[in-house]
C-alpha positions, 0 to 999 in steps of 0.5 A, spaced: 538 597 607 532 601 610 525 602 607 527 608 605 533 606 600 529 601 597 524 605 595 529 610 593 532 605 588 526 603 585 523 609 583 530 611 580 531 605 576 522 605 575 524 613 572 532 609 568 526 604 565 520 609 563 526 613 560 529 608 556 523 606 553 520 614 552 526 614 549 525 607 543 519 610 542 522 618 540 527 612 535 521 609 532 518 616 530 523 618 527 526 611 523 526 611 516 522 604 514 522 601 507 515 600 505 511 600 499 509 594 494 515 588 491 512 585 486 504 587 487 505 585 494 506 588 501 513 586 504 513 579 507 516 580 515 522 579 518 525 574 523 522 578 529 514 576 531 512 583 531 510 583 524 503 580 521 502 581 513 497 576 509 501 574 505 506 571 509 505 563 509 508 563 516 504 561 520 508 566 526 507 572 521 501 570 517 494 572 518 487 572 513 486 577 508 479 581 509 475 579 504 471 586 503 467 590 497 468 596 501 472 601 496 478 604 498 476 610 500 472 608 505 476 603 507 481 609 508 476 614 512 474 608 516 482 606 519 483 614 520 476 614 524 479 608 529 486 612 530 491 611 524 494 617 520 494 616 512 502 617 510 500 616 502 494 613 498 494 610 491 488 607 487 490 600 490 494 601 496 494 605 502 500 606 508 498 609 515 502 609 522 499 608 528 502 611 535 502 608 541 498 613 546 504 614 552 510 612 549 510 614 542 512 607 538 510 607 531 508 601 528 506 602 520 499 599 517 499 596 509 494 595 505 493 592 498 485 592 495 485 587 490 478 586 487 474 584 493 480 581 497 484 586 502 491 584 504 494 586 510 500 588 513 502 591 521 509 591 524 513 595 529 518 598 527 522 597 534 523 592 539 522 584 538 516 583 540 511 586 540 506 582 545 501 581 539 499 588 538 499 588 530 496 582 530 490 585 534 490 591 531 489 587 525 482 583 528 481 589 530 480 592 523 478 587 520 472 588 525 471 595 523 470 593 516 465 587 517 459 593 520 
């Protein structure tokens, strides 16, 4: 094969790639999740490692609480400052999503305040892994509340 005919190929296989991906993100967007509270606690996560949540005692998904004297509706203005889009809000809880800026996935934030203590949950509707992205916008929220 010449050059040319590779080159080709790859940038066609390039655009089948950013396609397929475009196209899982366009999925997420639309993917009816089941969220919210089960016994006055946020979901535990699945088997897939593209999920963290505080009250997960596996050491996969888990993460620390945020221990904060922040209200809720601070905690709340806060995360919409840094890029998440409040879905619902309740004295105690709050749900947001977070859309990746090329592709358009769509991960779905949680928290539930309880006293000074903020339990949280991020996870990736689509896909396996997530390479560690909900547990990083977790420190990163963590981070934000700590100034």
């Amino acid at each position: 094969m010449n050059g040319k005919k590779i080159m080709t190929t790859l940038g066609i296989l390039l655009l089948v790639g950013l396609g397929y991906f475009k196209g899982m993100g366009i999925y997420s967007s639309s993917k009816v999740v089941d969220l919210g509270l089960k016994d006055n606690k946020l979901q535990l996560c699945g088997e897939k490692p593209n999920c963290v949540n505080s009250f997960n005692t596996n050491i996969k998904h888990q993460v620390e609480p945020i221990k904060t004297s922040i209200n809720i509706e601070i905690i709340v203005e806060r995360f919409k400052a840094n890029g998440l889009e409040l879905i619902s809000q309740n004295d105690n809880y709050a749900r947001f999503i977070y859309s990746s800026k090329i592709m358009g996935y769509v991960d779905d934030i949680e928290i539930l305040k309880d006293g000074e203590i903020l339990h949280i949950r991020s996870a990736s509707r689509v896909g396996y892994s997530d390479m560690g992205a909900n547990r990083k916008r977790v420190e990163s929220l963590r981070l934000i509340l700590s100034k």
